[in-house]
Structure formats: structure tokens, C-alpha cells
ZADO-1210 file (C-alpha; in nm, 4 decimals, padded with zeros to 6 digits):
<atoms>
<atom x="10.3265" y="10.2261" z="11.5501" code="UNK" pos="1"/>
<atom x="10.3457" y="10.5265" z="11.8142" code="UNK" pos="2"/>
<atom x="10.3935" y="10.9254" z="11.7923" code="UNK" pos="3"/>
<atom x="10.7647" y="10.8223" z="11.7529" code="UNK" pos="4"/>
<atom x="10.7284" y="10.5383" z="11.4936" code="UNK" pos="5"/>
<atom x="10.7887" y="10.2841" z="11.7170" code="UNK" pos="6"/>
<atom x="10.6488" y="09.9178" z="11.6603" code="UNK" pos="7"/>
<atom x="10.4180" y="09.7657" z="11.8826" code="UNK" pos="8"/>
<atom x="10.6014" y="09.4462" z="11.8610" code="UNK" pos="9"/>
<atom x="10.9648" y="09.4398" z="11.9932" code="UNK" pos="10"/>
<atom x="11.0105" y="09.2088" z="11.7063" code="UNK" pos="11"/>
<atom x="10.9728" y="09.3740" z="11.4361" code="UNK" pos="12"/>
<atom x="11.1951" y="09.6446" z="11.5497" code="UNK" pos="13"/>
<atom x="11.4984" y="09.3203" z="11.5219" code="UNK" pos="14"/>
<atom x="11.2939" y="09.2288" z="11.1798" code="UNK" pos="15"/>
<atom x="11.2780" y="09.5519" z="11.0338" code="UNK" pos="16"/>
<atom x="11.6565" y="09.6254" z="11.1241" code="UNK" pos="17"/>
<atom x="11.7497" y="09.2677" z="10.9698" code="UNK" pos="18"/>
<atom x="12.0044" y="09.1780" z="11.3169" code="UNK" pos="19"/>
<atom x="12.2465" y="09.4738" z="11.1421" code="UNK" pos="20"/>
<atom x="12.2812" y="09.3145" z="10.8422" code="UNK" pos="21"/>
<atom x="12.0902" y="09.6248" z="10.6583" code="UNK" pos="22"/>
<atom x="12.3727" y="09.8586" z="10.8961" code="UNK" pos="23"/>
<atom x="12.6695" y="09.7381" z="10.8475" code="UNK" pos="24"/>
<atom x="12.5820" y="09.6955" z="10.4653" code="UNK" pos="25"/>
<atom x="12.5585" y="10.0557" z="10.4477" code="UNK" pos="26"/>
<atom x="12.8318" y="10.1420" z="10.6617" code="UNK" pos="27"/>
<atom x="13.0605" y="09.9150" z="10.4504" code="UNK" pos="28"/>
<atom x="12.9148" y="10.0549" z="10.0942" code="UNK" pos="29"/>
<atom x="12.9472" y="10.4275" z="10.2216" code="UNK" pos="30"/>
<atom x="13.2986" y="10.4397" z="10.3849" code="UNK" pos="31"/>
<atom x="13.4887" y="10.2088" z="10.1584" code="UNK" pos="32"/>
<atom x="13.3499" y="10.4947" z="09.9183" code="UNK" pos="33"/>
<atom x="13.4722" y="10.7575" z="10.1192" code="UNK" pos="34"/>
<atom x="13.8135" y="10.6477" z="10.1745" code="UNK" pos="35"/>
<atom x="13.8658" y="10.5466" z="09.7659" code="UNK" pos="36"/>
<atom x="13.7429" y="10.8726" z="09.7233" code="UNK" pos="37"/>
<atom x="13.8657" y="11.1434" z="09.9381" code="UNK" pos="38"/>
<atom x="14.1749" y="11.0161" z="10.1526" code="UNK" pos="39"/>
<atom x="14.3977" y="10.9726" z="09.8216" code="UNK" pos="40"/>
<atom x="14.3634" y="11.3739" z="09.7872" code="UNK" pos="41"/>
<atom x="14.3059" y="11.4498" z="10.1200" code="UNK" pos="42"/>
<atom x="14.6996" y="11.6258" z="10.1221" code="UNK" pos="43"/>
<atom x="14.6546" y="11.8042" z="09.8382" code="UNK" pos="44"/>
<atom x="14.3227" y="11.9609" z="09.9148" code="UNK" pos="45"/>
<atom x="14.4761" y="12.0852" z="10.2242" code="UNK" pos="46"/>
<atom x="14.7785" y="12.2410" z="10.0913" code="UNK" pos="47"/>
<atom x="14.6543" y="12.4132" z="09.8045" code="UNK" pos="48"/>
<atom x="14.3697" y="12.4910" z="10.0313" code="UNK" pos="49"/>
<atom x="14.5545" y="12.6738" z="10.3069" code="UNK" pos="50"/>
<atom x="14.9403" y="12.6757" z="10.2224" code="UNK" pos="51"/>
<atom x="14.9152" y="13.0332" z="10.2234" code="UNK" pos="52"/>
<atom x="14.6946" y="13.1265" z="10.5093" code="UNK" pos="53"/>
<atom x="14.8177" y="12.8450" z="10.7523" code="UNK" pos="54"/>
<atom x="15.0886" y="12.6868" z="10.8474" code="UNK" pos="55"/>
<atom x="15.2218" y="12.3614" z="10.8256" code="UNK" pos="56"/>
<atom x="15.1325" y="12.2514" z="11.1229" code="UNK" pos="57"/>
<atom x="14.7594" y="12.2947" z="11.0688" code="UNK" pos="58"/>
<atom x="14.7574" y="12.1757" z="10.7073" code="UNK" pos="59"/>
<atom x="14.9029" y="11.7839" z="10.8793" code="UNK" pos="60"/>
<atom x="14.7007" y="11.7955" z="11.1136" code="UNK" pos="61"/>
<atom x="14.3696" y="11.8613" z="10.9399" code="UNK" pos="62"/>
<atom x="14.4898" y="11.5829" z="10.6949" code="UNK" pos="63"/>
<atom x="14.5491" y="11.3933" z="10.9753" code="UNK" pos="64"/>
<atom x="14.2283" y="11.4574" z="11.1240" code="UNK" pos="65"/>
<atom x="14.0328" y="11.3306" z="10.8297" code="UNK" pos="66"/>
<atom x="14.2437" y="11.0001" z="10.7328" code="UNK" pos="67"/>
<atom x="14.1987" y="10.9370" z="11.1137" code="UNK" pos="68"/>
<atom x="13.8362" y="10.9998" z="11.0980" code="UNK" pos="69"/>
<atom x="13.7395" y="10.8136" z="10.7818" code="UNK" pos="70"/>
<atom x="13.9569" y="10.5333" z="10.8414" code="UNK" pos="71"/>
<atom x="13.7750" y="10.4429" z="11.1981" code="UNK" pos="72"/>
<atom x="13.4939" y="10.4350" z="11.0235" code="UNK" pos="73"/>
<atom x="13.5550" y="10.1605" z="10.7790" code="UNK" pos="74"/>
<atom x="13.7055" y="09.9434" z="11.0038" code="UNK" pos="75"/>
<atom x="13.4435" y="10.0124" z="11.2544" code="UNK" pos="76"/>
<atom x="13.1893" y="09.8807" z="10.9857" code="UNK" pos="77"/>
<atom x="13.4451" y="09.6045" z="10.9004" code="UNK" pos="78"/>
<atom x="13.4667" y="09.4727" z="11.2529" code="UNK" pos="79"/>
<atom x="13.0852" y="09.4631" z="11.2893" code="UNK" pos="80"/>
<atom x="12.9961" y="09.2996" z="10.9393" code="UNK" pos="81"/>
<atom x="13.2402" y="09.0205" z="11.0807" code="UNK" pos="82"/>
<atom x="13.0602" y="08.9950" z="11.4144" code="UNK" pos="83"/>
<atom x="12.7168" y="09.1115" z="11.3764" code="UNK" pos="84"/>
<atom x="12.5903" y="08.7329" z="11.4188" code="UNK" pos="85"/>
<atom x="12.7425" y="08.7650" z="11.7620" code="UNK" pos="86"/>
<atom x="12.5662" y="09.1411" z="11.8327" code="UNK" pos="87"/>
<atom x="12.2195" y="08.9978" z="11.8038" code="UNK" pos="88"/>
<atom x="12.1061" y="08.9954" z="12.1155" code="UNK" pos="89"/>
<atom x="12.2592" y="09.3681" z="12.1722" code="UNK" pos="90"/>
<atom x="12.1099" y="09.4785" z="11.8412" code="UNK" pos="91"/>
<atom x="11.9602" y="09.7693" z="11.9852" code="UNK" pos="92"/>
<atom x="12.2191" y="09.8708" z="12.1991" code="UNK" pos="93"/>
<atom x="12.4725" y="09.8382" z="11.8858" code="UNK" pos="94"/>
<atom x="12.2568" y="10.0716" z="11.6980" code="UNK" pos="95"/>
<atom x="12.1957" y="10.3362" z="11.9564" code="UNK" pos="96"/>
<atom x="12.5720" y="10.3677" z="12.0196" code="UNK" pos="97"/>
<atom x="12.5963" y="10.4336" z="11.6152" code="UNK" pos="98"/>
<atom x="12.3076" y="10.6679" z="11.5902" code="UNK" pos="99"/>
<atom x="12.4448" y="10.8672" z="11.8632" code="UNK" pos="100"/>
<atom x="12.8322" y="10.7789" z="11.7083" code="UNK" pos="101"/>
<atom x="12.7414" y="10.9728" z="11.3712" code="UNK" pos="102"/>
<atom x="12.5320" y="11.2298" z="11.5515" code="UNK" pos="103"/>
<atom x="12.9014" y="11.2715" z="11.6426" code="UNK" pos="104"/>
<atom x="13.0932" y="11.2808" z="11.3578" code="UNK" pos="105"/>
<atom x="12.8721" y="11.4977" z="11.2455" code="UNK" pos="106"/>
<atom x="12.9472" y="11.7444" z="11.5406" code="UNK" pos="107"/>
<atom x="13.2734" y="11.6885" z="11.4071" code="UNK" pos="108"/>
<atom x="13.2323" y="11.7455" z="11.0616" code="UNK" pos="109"/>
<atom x="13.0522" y="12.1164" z="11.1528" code="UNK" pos="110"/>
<atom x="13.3330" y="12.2233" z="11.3572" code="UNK" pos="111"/>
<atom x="13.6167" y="12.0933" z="11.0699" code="UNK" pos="112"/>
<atom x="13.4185" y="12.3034" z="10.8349" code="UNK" pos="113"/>
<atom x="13.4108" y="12.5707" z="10.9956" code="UNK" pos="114"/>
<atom x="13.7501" y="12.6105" z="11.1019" code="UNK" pos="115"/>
<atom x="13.8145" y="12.6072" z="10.7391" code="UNK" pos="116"/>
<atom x="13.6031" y="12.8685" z="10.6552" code="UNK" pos="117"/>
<atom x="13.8043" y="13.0930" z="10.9348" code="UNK" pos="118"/>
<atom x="14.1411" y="12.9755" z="10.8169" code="UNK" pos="119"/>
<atom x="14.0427" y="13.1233" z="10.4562" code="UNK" pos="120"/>
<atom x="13.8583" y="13.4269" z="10.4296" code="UNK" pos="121"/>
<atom x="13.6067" y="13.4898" z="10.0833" code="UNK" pos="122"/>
<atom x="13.6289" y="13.1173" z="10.0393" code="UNK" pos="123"/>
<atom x="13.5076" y="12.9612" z="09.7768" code="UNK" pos="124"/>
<atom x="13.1713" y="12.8579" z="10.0340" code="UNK" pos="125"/>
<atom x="12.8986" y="12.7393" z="09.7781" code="UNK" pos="126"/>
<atom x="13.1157" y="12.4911" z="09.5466" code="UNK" pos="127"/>
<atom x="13.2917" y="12.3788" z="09.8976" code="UNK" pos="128"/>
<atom x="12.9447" y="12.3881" z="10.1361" code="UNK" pos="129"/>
<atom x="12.7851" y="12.1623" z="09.8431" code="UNK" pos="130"/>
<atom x="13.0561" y="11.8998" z="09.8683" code="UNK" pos="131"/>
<atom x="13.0745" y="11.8987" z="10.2154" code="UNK" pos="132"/>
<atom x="12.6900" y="11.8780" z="10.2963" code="UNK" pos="133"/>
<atom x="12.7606" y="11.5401" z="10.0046" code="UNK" pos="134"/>
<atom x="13.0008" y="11.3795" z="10.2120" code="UNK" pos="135"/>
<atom x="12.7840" y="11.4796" z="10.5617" code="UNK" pos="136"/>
<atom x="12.4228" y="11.3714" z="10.4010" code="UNK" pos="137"/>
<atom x="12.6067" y="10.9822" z="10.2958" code="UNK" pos="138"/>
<atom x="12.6914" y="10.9610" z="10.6363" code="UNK" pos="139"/>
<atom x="12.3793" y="11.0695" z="10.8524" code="UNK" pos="140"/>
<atom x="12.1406" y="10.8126" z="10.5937" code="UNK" pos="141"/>
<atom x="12.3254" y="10.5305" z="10.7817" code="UNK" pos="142"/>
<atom x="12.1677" y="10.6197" z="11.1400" code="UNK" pos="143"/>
<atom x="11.8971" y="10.3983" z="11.1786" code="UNK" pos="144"/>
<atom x="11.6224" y="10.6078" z="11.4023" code="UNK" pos="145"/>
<atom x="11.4292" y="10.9605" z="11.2052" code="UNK" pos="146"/>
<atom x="11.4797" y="11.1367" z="11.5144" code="UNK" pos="147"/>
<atom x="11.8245" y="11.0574" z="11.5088" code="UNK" pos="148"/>
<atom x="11.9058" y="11.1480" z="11.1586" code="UNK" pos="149"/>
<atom x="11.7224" y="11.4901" z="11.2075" code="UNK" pos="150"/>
<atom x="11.9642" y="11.5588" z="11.5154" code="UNK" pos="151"/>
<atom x="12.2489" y="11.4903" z="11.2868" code="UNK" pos="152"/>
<atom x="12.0994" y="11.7698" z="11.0389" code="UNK" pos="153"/>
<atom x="12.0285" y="12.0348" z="11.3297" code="UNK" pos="154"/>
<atom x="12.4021" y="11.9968" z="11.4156" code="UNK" pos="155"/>
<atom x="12.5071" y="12.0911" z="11.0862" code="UNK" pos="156"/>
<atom x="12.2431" y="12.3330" z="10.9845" code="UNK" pos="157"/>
<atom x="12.2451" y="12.5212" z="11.3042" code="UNK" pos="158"/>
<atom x="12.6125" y="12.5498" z="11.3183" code="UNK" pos="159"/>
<atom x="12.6275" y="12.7309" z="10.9657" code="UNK" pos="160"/>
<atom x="12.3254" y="12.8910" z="10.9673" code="UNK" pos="161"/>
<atom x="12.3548" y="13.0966" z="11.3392" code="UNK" pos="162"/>
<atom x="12.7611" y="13.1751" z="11.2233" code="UNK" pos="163"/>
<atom x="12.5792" y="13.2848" z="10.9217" code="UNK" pos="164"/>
<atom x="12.4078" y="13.4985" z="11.0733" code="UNK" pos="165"/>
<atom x="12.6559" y="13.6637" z="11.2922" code="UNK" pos="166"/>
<atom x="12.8529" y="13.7224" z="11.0046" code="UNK" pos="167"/>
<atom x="12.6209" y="13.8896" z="10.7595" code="UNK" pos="168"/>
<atom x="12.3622" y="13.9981" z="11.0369" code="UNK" pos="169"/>
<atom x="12.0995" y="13.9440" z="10.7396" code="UNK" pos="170"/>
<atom x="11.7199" y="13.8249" z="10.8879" code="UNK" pos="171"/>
<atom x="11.6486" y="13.6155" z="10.5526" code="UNK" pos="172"/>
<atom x="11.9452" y="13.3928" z="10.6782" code="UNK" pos="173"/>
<atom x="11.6704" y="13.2955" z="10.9841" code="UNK" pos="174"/>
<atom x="11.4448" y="13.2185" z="10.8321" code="UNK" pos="175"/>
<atom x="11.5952" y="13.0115" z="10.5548" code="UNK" pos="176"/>
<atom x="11.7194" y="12.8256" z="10.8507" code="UNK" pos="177"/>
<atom x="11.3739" y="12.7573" z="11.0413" code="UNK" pos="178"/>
<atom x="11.2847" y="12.6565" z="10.6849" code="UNK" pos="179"/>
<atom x="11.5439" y="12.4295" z="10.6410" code="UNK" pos="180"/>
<atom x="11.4693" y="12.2825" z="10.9939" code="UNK" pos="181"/>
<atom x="11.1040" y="12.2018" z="10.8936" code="UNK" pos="182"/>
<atom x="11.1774" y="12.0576" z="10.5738" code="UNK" pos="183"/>
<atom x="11.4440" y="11.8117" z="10.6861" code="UNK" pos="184"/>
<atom x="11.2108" y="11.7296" z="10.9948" code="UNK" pos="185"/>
<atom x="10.9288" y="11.6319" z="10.7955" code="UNK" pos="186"/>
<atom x="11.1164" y="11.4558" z="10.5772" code="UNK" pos="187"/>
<atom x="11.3083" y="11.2532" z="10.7645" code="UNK" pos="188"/>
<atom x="10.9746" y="11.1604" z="10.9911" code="UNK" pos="189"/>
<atom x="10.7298" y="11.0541" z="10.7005" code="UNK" pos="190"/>
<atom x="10.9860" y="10.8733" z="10.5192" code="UNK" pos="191"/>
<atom x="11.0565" y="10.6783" z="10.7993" code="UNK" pos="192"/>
<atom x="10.6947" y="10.6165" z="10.8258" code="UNK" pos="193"/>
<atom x="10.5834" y="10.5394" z="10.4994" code="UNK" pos="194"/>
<atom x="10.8970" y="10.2808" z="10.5095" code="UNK" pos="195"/>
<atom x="10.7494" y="10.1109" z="10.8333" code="UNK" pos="196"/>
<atom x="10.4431" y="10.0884" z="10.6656" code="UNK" pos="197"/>
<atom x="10.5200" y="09.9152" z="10.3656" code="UNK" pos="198"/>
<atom x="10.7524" y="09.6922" z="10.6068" code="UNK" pos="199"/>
<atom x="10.4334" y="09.6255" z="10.8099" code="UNK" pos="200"/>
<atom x="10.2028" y="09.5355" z="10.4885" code="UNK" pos="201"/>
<atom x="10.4632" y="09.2495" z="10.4045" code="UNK" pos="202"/>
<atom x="10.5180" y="09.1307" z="10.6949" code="UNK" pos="203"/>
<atom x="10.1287" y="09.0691" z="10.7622" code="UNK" pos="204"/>
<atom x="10.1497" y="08.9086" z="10.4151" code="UNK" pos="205"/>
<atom x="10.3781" y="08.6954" z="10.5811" code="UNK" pos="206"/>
<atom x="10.2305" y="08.5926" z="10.8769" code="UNK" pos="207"/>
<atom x="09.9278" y="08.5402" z="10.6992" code="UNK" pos="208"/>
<atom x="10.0980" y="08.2971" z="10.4728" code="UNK" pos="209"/>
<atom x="10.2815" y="08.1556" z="10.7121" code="UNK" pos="210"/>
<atom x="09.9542" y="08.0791" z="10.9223" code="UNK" pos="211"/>
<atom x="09.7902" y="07.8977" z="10.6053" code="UNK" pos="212"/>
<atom x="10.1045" y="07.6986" z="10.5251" code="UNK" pos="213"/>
<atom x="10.0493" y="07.5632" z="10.9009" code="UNK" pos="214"/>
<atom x="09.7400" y="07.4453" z="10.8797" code="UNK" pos="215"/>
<atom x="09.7737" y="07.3164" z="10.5462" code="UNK" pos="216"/>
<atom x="10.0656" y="07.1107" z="10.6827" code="UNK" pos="217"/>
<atom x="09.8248" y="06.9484" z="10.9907" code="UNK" pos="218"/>
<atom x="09.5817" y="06.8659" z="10.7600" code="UNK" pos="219"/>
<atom x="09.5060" y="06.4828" z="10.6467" code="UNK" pos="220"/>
<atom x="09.4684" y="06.5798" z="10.2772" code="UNK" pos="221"/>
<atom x="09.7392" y="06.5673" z="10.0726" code="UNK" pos="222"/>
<atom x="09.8228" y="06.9095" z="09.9628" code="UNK" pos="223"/>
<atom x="10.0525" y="07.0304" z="09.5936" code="UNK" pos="224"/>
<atom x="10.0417" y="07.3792" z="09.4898" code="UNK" pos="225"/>
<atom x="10.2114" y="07.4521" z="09.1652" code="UNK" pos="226"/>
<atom x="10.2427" y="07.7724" z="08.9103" code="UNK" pos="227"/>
<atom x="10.2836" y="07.7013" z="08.5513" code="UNK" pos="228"/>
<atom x="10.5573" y="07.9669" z="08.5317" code="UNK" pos="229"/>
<atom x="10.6774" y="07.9199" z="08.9360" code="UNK" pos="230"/>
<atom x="10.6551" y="07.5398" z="08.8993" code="UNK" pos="231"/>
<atom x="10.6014" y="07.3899" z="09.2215" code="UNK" pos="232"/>
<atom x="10.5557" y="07.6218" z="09.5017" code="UNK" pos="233"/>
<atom x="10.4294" y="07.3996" z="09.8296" code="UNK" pos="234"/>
<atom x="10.3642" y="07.0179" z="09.8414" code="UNK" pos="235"/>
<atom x="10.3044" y="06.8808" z="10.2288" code="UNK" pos="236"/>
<atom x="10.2814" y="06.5256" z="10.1533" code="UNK" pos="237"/>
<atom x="10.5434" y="06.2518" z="10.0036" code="UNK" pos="238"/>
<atom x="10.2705" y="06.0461" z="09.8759" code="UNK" pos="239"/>
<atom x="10.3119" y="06.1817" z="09.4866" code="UNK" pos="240"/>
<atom x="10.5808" y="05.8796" z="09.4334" code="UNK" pos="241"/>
<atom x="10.4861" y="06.0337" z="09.0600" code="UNK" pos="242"/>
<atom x="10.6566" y="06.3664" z="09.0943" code="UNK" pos="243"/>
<atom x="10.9945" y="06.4472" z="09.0011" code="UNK" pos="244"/>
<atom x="11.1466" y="06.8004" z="09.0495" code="UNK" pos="245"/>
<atom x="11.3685" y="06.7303" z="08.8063" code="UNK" pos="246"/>
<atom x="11.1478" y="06.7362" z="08.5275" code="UNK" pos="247"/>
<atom x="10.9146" y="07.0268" z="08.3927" code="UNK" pos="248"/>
<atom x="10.5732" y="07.1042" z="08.5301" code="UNK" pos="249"/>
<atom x="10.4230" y="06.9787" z="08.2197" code="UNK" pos="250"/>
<atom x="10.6142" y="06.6580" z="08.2183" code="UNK" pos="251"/>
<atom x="10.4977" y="06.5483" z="08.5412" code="UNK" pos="252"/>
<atom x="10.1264" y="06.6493" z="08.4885" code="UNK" pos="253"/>
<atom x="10.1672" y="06.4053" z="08.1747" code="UNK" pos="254"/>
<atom x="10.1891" y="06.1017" z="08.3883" code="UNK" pos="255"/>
<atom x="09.8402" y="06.2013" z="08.5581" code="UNK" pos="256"/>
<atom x="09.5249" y="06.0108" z="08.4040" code="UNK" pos="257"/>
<atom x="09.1804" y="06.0599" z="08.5219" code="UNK" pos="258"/>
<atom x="08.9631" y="05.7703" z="08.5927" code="UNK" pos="259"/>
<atom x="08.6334" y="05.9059" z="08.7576" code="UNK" pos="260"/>
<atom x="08.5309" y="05.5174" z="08.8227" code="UNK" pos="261"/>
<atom x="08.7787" y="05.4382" z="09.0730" code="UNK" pos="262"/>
<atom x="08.7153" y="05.4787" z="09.4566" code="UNK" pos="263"/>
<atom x="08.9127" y="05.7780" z="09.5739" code="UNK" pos="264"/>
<atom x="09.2040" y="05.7530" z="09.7728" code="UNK" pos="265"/>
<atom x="09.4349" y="06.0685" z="09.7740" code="UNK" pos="266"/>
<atom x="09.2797" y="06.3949" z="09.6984" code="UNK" pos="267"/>
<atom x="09.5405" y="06.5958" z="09.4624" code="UNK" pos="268"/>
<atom x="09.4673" y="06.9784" z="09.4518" code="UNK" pos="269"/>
<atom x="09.6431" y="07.2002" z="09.2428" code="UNK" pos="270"/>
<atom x="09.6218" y="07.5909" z="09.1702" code="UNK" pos="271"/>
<atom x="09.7306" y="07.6629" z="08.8352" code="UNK" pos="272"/>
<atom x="09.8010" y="08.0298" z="08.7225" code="UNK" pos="273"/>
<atom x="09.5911" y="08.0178" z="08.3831" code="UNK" pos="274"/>
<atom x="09.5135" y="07.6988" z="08.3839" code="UNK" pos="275"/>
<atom x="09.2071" y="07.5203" z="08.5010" code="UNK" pos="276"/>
<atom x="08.9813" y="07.4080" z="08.7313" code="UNK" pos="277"/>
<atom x="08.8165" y="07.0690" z="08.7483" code="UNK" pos="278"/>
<atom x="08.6325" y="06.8749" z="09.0172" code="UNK" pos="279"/>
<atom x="08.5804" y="06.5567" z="09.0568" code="UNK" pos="280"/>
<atom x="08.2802" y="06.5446" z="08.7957" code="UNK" pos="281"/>
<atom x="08.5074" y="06.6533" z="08.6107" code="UNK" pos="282"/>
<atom x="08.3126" y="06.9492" z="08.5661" code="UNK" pos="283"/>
<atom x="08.5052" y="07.3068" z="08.4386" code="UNK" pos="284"/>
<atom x="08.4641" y="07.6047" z="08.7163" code="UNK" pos="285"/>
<atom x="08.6715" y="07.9213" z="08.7748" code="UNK" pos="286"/>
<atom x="08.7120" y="08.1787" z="09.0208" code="UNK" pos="287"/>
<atom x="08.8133" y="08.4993" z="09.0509" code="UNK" pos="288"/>
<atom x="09.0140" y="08.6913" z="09.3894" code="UNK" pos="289"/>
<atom x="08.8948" y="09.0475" z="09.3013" code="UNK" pos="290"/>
<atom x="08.7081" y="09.1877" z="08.9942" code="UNK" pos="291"/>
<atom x="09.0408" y="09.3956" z="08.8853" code="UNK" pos="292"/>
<atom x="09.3285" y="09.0417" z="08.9325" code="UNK" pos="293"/>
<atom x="09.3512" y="08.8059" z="08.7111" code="UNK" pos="294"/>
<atom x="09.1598" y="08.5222" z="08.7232" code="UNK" pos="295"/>
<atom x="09.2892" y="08.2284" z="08.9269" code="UNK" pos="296"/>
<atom x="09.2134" y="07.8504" z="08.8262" code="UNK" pos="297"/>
<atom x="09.2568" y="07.5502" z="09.0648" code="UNK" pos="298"/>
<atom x="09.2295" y="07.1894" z="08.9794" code="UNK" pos="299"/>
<atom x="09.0948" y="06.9102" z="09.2690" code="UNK" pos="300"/>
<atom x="09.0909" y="06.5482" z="09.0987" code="UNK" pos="301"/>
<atom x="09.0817" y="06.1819" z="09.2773" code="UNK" pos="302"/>
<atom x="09.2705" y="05.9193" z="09.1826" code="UNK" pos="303"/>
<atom x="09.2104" y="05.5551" z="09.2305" code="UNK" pos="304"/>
<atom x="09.5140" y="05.3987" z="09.3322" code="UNK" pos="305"/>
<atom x="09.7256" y="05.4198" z="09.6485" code="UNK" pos="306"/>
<atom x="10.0585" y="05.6270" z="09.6167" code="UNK" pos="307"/>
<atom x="10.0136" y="05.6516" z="09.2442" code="UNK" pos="308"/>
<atom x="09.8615" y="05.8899" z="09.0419" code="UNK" pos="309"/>
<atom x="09.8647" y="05.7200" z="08.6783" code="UNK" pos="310"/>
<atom x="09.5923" y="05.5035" z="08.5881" code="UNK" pos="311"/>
<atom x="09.6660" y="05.2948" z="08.2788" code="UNK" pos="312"/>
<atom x="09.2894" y="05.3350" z="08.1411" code="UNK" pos="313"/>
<atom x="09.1869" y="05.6655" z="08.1520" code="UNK" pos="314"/>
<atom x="09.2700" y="06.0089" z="07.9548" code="UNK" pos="315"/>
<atom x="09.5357" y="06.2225" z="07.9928" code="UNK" pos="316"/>
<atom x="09.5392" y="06.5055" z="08.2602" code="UNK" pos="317"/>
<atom x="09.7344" y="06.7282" z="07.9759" code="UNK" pos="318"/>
<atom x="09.7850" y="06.6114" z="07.6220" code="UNK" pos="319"/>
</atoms>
């Protein structure tokens, strides 16, 4: 990643993002919250709110303003859940035109509540700022980029915190706001990076595991790794005419018998979480990964007859 948290890779960006699934799944969470919420008592809040400093007029349309508002919203997010298989190849573009969308609703939101602090004078501002910064915080965790999100919160914080000052012409309110600026900066940029790294982690996991499953598949030896409590996790051959997935790990290991006599045909290796391990001497070994994991047990036997792994004479792989 860059100065900007950017990936290297263009894509991981698309991985990391999920093609808008993660997006529109908050989008669609938050506003269909919004709209249960709020727009039922949207008309009362504004009459009681201003009936007697306003008049009509401004009381509809501020009511208007908000179902209008919060209603493009949800369908916007409905629309794009529908077609985001269809926005894949504009991902990027889709989510730039969002982040800078709710940078704009939040430019919105600042001037809405601040009107309504003019409109009412010695209003109620802490209970009312609290609930308002609620509703604005839901909305600017949906933008997808830090820097982004931290635009959103300069729009807000500057707007109150400069008419703040001009009001009360009190220093402290300064620098509570340069505070405020360098708290929600920093915040906004390490989370964001300690979320790309912890995306990056798995997704070397990944490719790492990936990689091995790859070259396990090209291989000429037939290949079944199981877990006692996973069951079977990766098999690349269809030679184990023995194995049924629909019975229990220890059911199928039942029809295994050893016969160390026979000439070997397949090679059958299996990595058993506390079980095991057993070579073809029949010999008992273990392994550990690191001195703190648990240990982890594999078992490599040869069988003796083609496409088969029971062998009438012989003793039973688990009793």
C-alpha cells in the first residue's frame, strides 16, 4: 500500500470492495433504517419544532426536504443491489460517484441543521446536535475511501464549529475544532489501514493456498486430505472407489487395511488433526508447525491393490 492506502494491485482494490456487494449491503441496512425510523415522525418533529417560529410554508417544506432526501437514498441502494452484477466493470467509477454523493448529503445535512438552529433561537442544541451527528455518522461509514469519509466530517464539523464561533466569539471553540479535525483524521486513516492489512494477511493466505492446491492437483500421486472434525477437506484423485461422502470419516477409514507385503500401487496420504502419523514401515512419527500450535499428525500408507484400498488379510487402519 501507498501514502494514501492504495493497493499495489488493481485487484485487490475490486477484491477488497467485494464488486459492491459490501456497498450496497450497507447502503440497504442503513437507509431502510433511516426511513422506518425517522420519516414516520418526520411531520411532527417539524411542527412542534417550529410551529411557532415559522410558518407553514417552511415547516412542509423541510418535511419535504427530508422524505425527499432519505427516500432517494434507499432506492438508490435498491436499484444498485439489483444491478451491481452489471456495475462490475465500473466498480470504481460507481463508488467514486457515491463517495463524492454522501460527501454531498452531508453538505446538505450541515446546511438543514443549521437553518434549524436560526429558525429557533436557545434551541435545545446538545440533545438535537447528538441526534443529528447519529443520523450524519450512519451515513458517512458507507463511503468507501478514508479520505473521503474525513471530507464528509470537515463539512460538518467546520460548518458548526466556525458558526460557533461567530456566535459566541469564544477561542476554546477553535481549538476544540482543530482537535476534533485531528482526531477524526487519524481515525479514519489508521482504521482504514489496519483493515487493509488484515485484508492483505488473508488474502496472501489465500494465494498461498491456492498455489499448493495447484500443484498438488498436477501431481501423479494421489492426494486426500481430511480433518477428523472438518472431514474431508481436498481429495485430487477419483481413484478411492472406497470413499463415500456420505458416510462419517471414521466409517470410511474402517474399510482401510494395511498389508505392508503387497507391492505399492497408490500412495494414500492423509493429515489428521490429532490423529497419527504412519509411514510405510509402519513406523509412528509426528511433527509439529511451530513450538506454540498444536501438534499436527499426517498418515502416508501403500496399499496393494489397484483402485482399492481394502485388503482382506491385513489389520484394520482404525478399530
Amino acid at each position: 500500500m501507498d501514502l494514501l492506502l492504495r493497493f499495489k494491485a488493481r485487484n485487490y482494490d475490486r477484491k477488497y470492495h467485494d464488486d459492491l456487494e459490501l456497498y450496497t449491503s450497507r447502503m440497504i441496512v442503513s437507509h431502510s433504517i433511516l426511513c422506518a425510523v425517522i420519516l414516520p415522525f418526520v411531520p411532527l418533529v417539524q411542527y412542534y419544532s417550529y410551529n411557532e417560529q415559522a410558518d407553514v410554508s417552511v415547516i412542509i417544506r423541510r418535511t419535504g426536504l427530508q422524505y425527499g432526501v432519505n427516500l432517494f437514498l434507499l432506492f438508490l441502494s435498491l436499484f444498485l443491489r439489483k444491478y451491481r452484477s452489471k456495475l462490475v466493470k465500473r466498480q470504481s467509477t460507481v463508488r467514486w460517484l457515491l463517495d463524492i454523493l454522501y460527501c454531498l448529503v452531508e453538505a446538505y445535512e450541515a446546511y438543514f441543521y443549521s437553518e434549524g438552529v436560526r429558525l429557533r433561537a436557545g434551541f435545545q442544541s446538545y440533545f438535537w446536535g447528538w441526534w443529528n451527528s447519529l443520523q450524519a455518522a450512519i451515513k458517512i461509514n458507507i463511503i468507501s475511501r478514508w479520505y473521503m469519509k474525513a471530507i464528509a466530517y470537515l463539512i460538518l464539523i467546520m460548518t458548526f464549529g466556525i458558526s460557533s464561533y461567530i456566535d459566541q466569539d469564544n477561542k476554546a471553540i477553535l481549538v476544540t475544532l482543530v482537535q476534533a479535525v485531528i482526531f477524526l483524521g487519524l481515525k479514519t486513516y489508521f482504521q482504514e489501514r489496519t483493515e487493509k492489512k488484515h485484508f492483505l494477511e488473508k488474502q496472501k493466505l489465500f494465494e498461498e493456498t491456492e498455489a499448493l492446491r495447484d500443484i498438488i492437483e498436477q501431481t501423479s500421486v494421489s492426494v486426500m486430505i481430511c480433518g477428523i472434525e472438518e472431514g474431508l477437506l481436498f481429495k485430487n484423485s477419483k481413484k478411492y472407489e472406497w470413499w463415500s461422502d456420505e458416510l462419517s470419516l471414521e466409517d470410511n477409514f474402517s474399510k482401510v487395511k494395511l498389508d505392508t507385503k503387497g507391492n505399492a500401487v497408490n500412495t494414500l496420504i492423509l493429515a489428521l488433526s490429532n490423529g497419527f502419523l504412519l509411514s510405510s514401515n509402519s513406523k509412528c512419527r509426528r511433527r509439529s508447525l511451530t513450538a506454540k500450535s498444536d501438534p499436527i499428525y499426517s498418515l502416508s500408507l501403500r496399499v496393494s491393490r489397484p483402485n482399492t484400498a481394502k485388503i482382506p488379510e491385513g489389520r484394520p487402519l482404525l478399530a
